[in-house]
N, C-alpha and C positions, 0 to 999 in steps of 0.2 A: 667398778660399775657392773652391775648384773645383768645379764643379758635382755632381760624383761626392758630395766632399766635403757638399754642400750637402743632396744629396737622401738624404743617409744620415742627417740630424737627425729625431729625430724628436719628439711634442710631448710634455714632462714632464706627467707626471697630475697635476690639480690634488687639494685637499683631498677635493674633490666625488667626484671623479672613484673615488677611494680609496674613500669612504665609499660610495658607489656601486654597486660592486665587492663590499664587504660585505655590504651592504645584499641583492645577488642570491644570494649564499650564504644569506645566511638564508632566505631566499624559497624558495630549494629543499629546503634543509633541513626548512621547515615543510611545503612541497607533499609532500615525499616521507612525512611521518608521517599529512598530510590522506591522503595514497591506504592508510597502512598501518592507518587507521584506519575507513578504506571497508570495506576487506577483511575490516576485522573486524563491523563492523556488519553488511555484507552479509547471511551466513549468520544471524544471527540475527533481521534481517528475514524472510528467507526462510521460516525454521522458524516464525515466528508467522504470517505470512499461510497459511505450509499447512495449520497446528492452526485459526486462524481460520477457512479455509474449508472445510475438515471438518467442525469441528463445523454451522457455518449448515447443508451441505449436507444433514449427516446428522438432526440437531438440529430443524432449521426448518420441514422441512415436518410434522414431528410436532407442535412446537407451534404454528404455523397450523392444522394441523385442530382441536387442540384447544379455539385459542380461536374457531374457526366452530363447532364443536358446544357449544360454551357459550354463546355469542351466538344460537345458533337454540333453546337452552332455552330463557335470557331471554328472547325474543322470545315464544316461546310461549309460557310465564307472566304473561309482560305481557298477553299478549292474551286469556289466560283470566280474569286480574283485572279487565282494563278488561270486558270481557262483561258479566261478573256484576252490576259497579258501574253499568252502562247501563239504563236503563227505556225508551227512547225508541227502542229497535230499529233504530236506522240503521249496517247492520252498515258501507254503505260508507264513511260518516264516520270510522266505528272503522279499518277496514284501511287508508284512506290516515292518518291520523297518528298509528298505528304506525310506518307504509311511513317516512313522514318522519323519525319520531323515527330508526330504526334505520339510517336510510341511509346517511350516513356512518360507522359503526361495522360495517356488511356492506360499504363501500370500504375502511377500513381493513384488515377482515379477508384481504379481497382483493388488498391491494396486498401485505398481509405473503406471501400463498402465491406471490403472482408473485416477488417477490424470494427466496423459499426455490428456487425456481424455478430461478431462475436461476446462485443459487449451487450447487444442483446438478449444473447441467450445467456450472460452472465448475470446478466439481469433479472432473466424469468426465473431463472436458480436458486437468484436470492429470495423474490420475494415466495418461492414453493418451501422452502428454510421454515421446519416448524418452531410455530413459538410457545412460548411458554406461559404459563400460569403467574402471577405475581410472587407464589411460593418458591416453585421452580426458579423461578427469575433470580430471586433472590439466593438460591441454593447456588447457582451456576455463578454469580459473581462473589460469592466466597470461596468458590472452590478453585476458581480462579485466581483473586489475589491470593489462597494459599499457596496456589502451583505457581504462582510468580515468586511469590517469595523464595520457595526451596529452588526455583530452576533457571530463573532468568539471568542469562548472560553477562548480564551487564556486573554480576553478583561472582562471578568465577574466581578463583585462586589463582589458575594456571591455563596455558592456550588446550590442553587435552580438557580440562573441564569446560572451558568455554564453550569446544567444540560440541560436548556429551550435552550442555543445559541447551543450545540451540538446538539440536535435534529432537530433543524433549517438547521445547517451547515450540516449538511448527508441529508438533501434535496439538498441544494445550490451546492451541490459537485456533488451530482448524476445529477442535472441540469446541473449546465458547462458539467462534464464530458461526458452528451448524447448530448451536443449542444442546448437545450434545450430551445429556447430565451423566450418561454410563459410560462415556469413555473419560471424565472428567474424575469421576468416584474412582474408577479403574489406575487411572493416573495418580491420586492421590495414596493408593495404596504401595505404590511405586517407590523402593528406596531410592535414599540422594548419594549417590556416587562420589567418595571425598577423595582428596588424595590420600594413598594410605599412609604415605612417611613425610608429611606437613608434620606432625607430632614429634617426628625424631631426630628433626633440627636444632640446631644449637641457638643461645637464646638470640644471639645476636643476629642469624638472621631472620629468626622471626619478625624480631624486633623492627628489621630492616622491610620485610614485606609488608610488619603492618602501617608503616609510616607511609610505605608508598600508597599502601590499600586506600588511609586514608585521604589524601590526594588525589587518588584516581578514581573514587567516589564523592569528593565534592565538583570534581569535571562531569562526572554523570549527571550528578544533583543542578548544577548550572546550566549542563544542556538541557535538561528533560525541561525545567523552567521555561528556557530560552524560546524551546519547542512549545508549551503551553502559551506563552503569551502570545508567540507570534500567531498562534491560531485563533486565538481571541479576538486580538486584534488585525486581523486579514478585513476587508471589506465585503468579503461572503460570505463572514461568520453568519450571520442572519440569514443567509439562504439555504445553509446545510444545518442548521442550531435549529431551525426552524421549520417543521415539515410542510403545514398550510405556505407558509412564504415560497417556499424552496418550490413544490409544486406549481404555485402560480407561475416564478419564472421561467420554469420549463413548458409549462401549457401557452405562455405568451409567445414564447420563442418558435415552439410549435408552429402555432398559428400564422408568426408570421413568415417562417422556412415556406410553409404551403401555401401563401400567396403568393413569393417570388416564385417558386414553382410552378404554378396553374401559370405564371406570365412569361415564363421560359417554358415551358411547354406550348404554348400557343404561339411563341416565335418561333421554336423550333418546325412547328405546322406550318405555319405562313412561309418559311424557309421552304420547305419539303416541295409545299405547292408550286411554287414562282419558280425556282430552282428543280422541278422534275426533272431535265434533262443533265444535269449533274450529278455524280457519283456521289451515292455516301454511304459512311459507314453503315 
């Protein structure tokens, strides 16, 4: 045999080697329906986090005053009861275990207004978020499903890549989500970090990774589902799916926080008055 001869052989694919082969077909097959399944989840994450923080924004700090102007009733009620029930005149005994009883219940109250707080300026945030042009629009969610495809976790070989596609994706995520199209293009120029010695495994355990691979992406492919129906079928889907809807029920709720208000603040007066000679907050 002539050496021409010799280096033209080459090695026949074992059983493995075949199954193997198949084995990666399917693997993409399933990756490519995990990212078509992303895209679909995506937008209706989106639209409940934005009704979600709507409402808190809008919602919240009406019901934190409400329940500080009910707890500063309480409070004065309390302390006009304990008054009357006292013979022994030590009004400072009386003030500090009120102060105690209520303290945690005026921290609570507190910490609910800070977090209203916050989701309102997390609010005005969002809606100052430039938007886009229809072209743009459309530029931004390709460039996305691209960058989900090359980076998303759920898509990893091993726990160091997982950890490198997640760092990646909480850029790609804060990109789309601020509309973002130059840190998204930027991103896309970005190579994908493999492992470098996946290749120089023996067939067998390729073989054995990809059998798991595929298993462990039809458990992705079943939750991402599980996860799109059940938001389908939530019974808000039509308040966050729906912006005119969604608005309505926040402007009603609105409405009616601030009439129980304007009636707790006008007991809370009537309180103040009758009660003058009572300590309050």
């Amino acid at each position: 045999m002539s050496e021409a001869e010799s280096s033209a052989l080459v090695r026949v694919p074992s059983s493995r080697d075949r199954e193997y082969l198949v084995r990666l077909v399917e693997i993409e097959t399933r990756k490519s329906l995990v990212i078509e399944l992303q895209a679909e989840l995506a937008p209706l994450l989106h639209a409940l986090e934005r009704f979600e923080l709507a409402y808190r924004a809008r919602v919240g700090s009406l019901t934190a005053e409400l329940h500080r102007v009910h707890l500063a009733i309480e409070e004065v009620e309390e302390r006009a009861a304990r008054a009357h029930a006292q013979h022994d005149g030590a009004e400072t005994d009386l003030d500090a275990a009120i102060d105690a009883d209520f303290e945690d219940r005026w921290r609570q109250v507190e910490d609910e207004a800070a977090e209203a707080s916050r989701s309102r300026r997390a609010f005005l945030q969002q809606r100052a978020r430039p938007t886009l042009g229809a072209r743009d629009e459309a530029d931004a969610r390709r460039l996305y499903r691209e960058l989900a495809k090359r980076y998303h976790p759920d898509l990893a070989r091993t726990g160091d890549d997982r950890e490198k596609r997640q760092a990646i994706m909480l850029r790609v995520n804060a990109a789309y989500r601020d509309r973002d199209l130059g840190a998204l293009r930027a991103l896309g120029h970005e190579a994908e970090v493999d492992d470098p010695s996946f290749n120089l495994r023996a067939i067998r355990h390729k073989l054995a990774w990809a059998l798991r691979e595929v298993l462990r992406l039809d458990g992705v492919i079943a939750d991402l589902r599980d996860h799109i129906q059940t938001l389908l079928a939530s019974d808000t889907y039509p308040l966050w799916s729906q912006t005119e809807l969604g608005e309505a029920v926040i402007a009603k709720r609105e409405e009616v926080l601030r009439r129980e208000l304007a009636i707790a603040r006008e007991r809370q007066t009537e309180l103040r008055t009758s009660l003058a000679a009572v300590p309050a907050r």
